[in-house]
matplotlib code that plots the C-alpha trace (Angstrom):
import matplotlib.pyplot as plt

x = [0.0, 2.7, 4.7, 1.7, 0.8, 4.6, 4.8, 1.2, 2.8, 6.3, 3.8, 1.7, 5.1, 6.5, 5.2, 8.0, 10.7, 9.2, 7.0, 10.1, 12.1, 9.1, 8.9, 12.5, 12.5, 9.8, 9.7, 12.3, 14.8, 13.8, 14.3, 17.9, 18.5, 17.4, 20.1, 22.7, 22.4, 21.7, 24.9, 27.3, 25.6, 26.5, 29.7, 27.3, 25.6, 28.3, 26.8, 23.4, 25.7, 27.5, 24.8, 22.7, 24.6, 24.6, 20.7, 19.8, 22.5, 20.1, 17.5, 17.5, 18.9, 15.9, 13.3, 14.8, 14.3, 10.9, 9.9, 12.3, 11.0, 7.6, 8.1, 8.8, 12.6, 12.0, 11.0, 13.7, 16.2, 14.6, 16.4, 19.5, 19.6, 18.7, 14.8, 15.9, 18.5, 15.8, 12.8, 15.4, 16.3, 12.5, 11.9, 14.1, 13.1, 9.7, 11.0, 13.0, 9.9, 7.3, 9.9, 10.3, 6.2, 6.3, 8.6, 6.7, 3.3, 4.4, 6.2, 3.1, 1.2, 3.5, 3.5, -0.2, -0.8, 1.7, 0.2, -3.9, -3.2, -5.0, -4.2, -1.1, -2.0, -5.5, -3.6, -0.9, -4.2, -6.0, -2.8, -2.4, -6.0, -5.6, -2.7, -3.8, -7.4, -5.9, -4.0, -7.1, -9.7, -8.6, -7.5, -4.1, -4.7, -6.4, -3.3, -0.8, -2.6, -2.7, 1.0, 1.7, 0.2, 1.7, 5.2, 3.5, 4.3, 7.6, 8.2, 7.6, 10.8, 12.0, 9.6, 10.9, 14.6, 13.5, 12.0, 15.7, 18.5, 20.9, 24.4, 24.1, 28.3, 29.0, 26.9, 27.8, 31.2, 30.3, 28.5, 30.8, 34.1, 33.8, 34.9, 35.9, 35.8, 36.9, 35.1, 32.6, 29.3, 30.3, 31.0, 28.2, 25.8, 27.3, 26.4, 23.1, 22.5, 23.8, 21.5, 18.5, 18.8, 20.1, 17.2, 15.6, 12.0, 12.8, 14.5, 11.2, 8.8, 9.8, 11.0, 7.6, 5.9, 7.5, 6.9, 2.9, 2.9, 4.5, 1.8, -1.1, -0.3, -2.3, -0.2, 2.9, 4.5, 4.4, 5.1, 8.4, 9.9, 10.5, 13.7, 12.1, 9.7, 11.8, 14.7, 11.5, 11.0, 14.0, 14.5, 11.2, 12.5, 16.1, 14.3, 12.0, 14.4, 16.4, 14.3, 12.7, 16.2, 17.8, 14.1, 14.7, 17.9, 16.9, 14.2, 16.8, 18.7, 16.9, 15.3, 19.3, 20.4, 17.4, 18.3, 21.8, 21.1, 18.6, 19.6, 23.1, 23.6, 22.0, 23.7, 20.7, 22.4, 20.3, 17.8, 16.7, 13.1, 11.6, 9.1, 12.0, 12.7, 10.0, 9.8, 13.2, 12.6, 9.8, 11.3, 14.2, 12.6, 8.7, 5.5, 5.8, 8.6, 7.2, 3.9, 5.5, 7.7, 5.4, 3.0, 5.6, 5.8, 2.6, 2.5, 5.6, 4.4, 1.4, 3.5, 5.4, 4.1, 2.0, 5.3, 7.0, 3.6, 3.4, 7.3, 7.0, 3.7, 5.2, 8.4, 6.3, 4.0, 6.7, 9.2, 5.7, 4.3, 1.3, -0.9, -0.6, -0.8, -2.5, -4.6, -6.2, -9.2, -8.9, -11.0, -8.1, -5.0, -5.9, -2.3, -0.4, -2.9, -2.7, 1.1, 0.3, -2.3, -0.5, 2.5, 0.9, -1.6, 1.5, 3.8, 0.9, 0.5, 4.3, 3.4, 1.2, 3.9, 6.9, 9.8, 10.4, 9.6, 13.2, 15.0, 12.9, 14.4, 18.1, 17.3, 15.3, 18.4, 20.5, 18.5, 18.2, 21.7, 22.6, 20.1, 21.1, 24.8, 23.6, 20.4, 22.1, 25.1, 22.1, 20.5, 24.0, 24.6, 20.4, 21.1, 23.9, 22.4, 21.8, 19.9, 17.3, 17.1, 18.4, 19.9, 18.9, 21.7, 23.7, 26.1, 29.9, 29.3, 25.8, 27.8, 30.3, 28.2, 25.9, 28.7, 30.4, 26.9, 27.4, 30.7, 30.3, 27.1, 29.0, 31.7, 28.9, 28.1, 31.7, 31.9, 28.8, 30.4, 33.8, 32.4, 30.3, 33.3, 36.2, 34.2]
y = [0.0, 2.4, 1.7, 2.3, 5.4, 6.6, 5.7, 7.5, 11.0, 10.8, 10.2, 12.9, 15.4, 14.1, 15.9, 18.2, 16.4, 12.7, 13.9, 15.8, 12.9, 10.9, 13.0, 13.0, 9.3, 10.2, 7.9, 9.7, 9.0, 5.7, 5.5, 6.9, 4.4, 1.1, 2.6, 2.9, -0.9, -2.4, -0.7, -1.1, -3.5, -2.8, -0.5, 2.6, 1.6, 4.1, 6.9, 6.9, 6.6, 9.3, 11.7, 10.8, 13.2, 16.0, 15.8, 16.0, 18.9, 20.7, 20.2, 21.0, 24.8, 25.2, 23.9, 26.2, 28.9, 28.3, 28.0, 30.7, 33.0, 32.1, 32.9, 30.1, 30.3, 32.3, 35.4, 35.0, 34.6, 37.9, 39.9, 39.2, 39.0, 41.6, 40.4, 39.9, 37.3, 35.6, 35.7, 34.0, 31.2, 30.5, 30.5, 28.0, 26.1, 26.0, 24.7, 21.9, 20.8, 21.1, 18.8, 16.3, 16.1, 15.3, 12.3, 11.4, 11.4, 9.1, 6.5, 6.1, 5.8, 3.4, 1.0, 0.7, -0.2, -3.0, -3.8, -4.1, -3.4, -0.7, 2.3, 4.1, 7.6, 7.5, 6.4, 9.8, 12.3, 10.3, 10.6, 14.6, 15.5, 14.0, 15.2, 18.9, 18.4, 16.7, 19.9, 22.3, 20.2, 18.9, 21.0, 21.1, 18.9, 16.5, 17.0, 16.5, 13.2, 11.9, 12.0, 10.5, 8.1, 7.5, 7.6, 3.7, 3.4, 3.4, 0.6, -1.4, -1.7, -3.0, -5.9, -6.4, -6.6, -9.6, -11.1, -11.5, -13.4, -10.8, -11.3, -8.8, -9.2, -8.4, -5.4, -4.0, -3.8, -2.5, 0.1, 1.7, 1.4, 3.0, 1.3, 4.0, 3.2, 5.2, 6.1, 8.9, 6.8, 6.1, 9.8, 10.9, 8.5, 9.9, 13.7, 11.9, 10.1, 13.5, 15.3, 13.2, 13.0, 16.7, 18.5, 22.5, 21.7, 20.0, 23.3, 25.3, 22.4, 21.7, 25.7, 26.2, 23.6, 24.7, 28.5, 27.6, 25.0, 28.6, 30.3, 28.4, 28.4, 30.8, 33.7, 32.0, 35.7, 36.0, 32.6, 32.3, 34.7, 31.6, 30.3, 26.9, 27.0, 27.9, 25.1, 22.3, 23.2, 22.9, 19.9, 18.6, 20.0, 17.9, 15.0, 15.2, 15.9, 12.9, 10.4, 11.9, 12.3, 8.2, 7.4, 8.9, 6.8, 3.5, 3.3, 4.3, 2.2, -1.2, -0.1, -0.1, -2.9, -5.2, -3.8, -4.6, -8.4, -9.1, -7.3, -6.4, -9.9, -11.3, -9.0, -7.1, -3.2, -1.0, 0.1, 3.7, 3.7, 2.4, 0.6, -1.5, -1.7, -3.5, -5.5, -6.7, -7.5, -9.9, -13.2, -12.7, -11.8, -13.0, -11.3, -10.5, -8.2, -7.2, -6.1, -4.6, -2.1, -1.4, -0.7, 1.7, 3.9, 5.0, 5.4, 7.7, 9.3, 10.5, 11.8, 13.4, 15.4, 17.5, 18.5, 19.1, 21.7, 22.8, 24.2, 26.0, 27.6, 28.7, 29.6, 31.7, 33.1, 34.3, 36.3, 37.7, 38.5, 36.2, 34.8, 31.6, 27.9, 24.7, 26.1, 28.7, 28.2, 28.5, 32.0, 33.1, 32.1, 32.1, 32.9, 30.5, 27.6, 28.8, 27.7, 24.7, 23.4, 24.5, 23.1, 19.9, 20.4, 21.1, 18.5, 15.9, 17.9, 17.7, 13.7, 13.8, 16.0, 15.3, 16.3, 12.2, 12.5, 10.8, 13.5, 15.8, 14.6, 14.7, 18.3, 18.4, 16.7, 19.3, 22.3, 21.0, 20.6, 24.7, 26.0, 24.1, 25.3, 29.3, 28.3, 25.9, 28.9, 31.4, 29.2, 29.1, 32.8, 33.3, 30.9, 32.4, 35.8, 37.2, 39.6, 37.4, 34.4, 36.3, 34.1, 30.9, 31.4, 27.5, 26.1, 25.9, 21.9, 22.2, 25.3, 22.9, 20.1, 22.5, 24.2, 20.8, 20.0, 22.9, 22.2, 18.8, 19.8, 22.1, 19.4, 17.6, 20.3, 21.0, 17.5, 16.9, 20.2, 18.2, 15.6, 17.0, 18.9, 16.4, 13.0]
z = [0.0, 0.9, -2.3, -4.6, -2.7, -2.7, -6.4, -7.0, -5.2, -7.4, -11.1, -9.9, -9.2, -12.7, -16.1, -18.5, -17.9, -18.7, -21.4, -22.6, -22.8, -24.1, -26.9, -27.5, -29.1, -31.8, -34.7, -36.5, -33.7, -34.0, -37.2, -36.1, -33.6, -35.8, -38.4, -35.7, -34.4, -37.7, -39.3, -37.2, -34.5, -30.9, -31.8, -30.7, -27.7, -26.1, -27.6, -25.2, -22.0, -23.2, -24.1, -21.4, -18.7, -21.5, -22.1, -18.6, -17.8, -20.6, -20.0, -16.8, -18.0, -20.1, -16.9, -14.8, -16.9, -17.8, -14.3, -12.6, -14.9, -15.6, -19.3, -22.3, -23.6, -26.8, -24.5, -22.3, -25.4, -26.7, -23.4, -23.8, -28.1, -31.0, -31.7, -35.5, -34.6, -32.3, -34.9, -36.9, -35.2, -34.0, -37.7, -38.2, -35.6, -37.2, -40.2, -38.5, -36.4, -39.3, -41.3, -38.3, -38.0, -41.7, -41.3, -37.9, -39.4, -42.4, -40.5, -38.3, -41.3, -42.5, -39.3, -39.1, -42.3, -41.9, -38.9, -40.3, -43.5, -45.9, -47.4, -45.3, -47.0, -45.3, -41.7, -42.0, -42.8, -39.6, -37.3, -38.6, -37.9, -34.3, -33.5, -34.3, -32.9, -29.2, -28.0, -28.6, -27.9, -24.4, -21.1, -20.3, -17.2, -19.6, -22.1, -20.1, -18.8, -22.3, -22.9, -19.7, -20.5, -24.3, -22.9, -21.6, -25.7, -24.9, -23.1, -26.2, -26.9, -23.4, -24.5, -27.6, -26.4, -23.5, -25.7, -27.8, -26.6, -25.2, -23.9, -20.8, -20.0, -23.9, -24.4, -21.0, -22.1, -25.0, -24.1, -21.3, -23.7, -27.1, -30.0, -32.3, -36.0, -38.7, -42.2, -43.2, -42.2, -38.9, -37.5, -39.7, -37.2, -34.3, -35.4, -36.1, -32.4, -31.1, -33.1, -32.1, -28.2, -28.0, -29.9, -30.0, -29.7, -26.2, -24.6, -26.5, -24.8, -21.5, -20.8, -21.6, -19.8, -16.2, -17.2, -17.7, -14.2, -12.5, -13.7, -13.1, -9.5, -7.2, -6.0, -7.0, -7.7, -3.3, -2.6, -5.2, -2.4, -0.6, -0.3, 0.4, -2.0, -4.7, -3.7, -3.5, -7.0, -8.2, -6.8, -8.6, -11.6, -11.6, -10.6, -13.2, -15.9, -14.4, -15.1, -17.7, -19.8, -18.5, -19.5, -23.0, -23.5, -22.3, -24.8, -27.2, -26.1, -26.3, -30.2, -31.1, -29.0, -30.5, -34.3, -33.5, -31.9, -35.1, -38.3, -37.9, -36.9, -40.0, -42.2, -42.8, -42.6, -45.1, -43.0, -43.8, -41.9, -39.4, -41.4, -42.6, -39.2, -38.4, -41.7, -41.6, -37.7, -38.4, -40.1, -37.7, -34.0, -34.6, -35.3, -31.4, -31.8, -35.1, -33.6, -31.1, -32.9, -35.3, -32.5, -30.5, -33.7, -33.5, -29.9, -29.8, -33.0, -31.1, -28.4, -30.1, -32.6, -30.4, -28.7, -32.1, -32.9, -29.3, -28.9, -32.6, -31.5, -27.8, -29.4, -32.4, -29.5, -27.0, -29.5, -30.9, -27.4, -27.8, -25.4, -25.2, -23.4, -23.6, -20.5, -22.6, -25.0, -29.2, -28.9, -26.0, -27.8, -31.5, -32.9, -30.6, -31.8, -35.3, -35.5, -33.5, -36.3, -39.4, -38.4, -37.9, -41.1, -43.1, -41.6, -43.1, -46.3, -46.8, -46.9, -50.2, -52.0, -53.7, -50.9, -49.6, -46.2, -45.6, -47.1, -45.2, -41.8, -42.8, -43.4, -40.1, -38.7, -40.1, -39.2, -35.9, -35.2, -36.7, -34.6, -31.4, -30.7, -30.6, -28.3, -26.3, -25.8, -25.2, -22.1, -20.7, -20.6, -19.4, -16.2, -15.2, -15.7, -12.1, -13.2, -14.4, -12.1, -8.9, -6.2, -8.2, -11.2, -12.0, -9.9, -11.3, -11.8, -14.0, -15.7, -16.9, -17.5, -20.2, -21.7, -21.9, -23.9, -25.8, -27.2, -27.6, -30.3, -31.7, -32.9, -33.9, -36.0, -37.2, -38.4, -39.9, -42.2, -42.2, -43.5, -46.6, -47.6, -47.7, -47.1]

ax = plt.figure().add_subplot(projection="3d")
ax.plot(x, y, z, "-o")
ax.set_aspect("equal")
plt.show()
């Protein structure tokens, strides 16, 4: 009884930070993931270990100042940088996240027609009209309950990999030692894991999240003045990202453990979607595993798209001095859900056009990864930033830790460049 009830109280104290991280393995990281262990097989398991300190030393900048602040990151960016150079990178930010819904959408189409079969066309249109409709038509209580409950989607994948025969001692080894390899592809997929667990929308989403919890709370101008308030928050807020980040990685890392165990095994290494993901999985792991991952995709899909919509429309909302919020009605907030449903509506449209849906998430990818270094930089600066956040500014060891995140993207970036020029 007292376990359920403890476990009850830490659910109901979780929300940004495990939705965050939720959304973070959308189907187009999957897709990332299942190309990562089916190319080169366990060899980049030690990519999630390493990243996993760097996302939660991030997200935990952006939380804080959402919440410290009570305003979403793009308003806070727009103090301490020219408004043009802040419009701009919320534009592209747009961009990337309408792109990433576009590749989303259509590998959830994909999965459940393989699944039931029918016409996968008719499934992305479904999947894009309910993933605009969800945000306005239901509270934000209601909303945030919904994706709690689709990060249950996740676990999926922890299903499939028991239900493989893993070597535990091998890939524990392999995972905590890196074993570099040389060649064009290989450090291209590691700008590409980077690129998928350390992404823009999540700073825009979760800042935003903490900034709209601070404000719904009654007199929480007064009662921020508390030292112990304030520190009780905080503390929710790095728990929460905890979990919500190591939560993140796990999943990603059983989807490229079980491609590795199955395809790369069988010398099946092509794998450009997640659709062949699953297809390829089938005569290998079982329609069990099959169903399974096929399954996920759409559960993460409809995670995560709303989050993809819902940080371009706070983002767009904030640098434009909108209202906005999930707690507010259509009539109360009519430009910040205008972004959220034509990103989404365009996202789907992109899917019955002729851009390939796959090319449109390399350029996601890419766009993602430019826009990152500068924001990522900007956060920095705003959390140390007395000024702004007052007695609550980072300590020297979460400094390091998201400059240390900074850099490391902005290598990334350097040799994604690298690579196009001289590979």
């Amino acid at each position: 009884m007292f376990m359920l009830r403890d476990a009850k109280r830490l659910a109901d104290r979780l929300g940004p930070g495990v939705i965050t991280g939720a959304a973070d393995d959308d189907p187009s990281g999957l897709a990332t993931y299942s190309q990562a262990g089916a190319q080169f097989g366990a060899g980049m398991l030690w990519t999630l270990a390493f990243t996993t300190p760097l996302m939660v030393g991030i997200q935990m900048v952006s939380a804080r100042i959402g919440w410290l602040t009570g305003q979403g990151l793009a308003a806070n960016i727009c103090r301490v940088m020219p408004r043009w150079l802040a419009i701009s990178l919320v534009a592209l930010l747009v961009l990337a996240n309408t792109l990433n819904i576009a590749a989303d959408i259509a590998a959830m189409g994909d999965a459940l027609q393989l699944v039931i079969g029918g016409p996968e066309n008719g499934y992305a249109v479904l999947f894009g009209v309910l993933c605009a409709a969800l945000p306005v038509w239901l509270s934000y209580d209601a909303m945030v309950r919904v994706l709690k409950w689709l990060t249950l989607a996740l676990l999926a994948y922890v299903a499939v990999v028991f239900a493989l025969h893993v070597n535990w001692e091998r890939v524990l080894v392999q995972t905590l030692v890196p074993n570099l390899m040389s060649g064009n592809a290989y450090w291209m997929m590691i700008v590409g894991v980077l690129g998928t667990t350390i992404s823009p929308y999540l700073f825009f989403w979760q800042a935003a999240q903490e900034a709209e919890q601070r404000q719904r709370m009654n007199g929480a101008h007064e009662i921020a003045k508390d030292a112990r308030f304030v520190r009780e928050h905080l503390y929710r807020i790095k728990l929460d990202t905890l979990i919500g980040m190591v939560f993140s990685n796990v999943i990603a890392f059983c989807v490229m453990l079980a491609t590795a165990i199955t395809l790369n095994q069988h010398g099946i290494t092509d794998i450009e979607t997640t659709k062949q993901a699953a297809e390829a999985l089938r005569p290998i792991a079982g329609d069990f595993a099959f169903v399974l991952f096929a399954l996920g995709i759409v559960g993460t899909g409809m995670l995560a798209v709303p989050v993809l919509a819902g940080s371009a429309a706070y983002a767009v909302a904030d640098v434009f001095q909108w209202r906005s919020g999930l707690d507010h009605p259509l009539s109360q907030a009519k430009g910040f859900y205008g972004v959220l449903i034509a990103a989404t509506v365009v996202g789907t449209a992109i899917d019955f056009s002729p851009l390939d849906p796959i090319k449109a998430l390399v350029w996601s990818a890419v766009v993602n990864g430019v826009v990152a270094v500068p924001i990522m930089a900007v956060m920095m600066k705003l959390d140390s930033n007395k000024s702004i956040l007052g007695d609550y500014t980072l300590s020297l060891r979460h400094r390091i830790l998201g400059w240390f995140a900074t850099f490391v993207m902005l290598a990334a970036v350097c040799a994604m460049v690298a690579s196009w020029l001289f590979g």
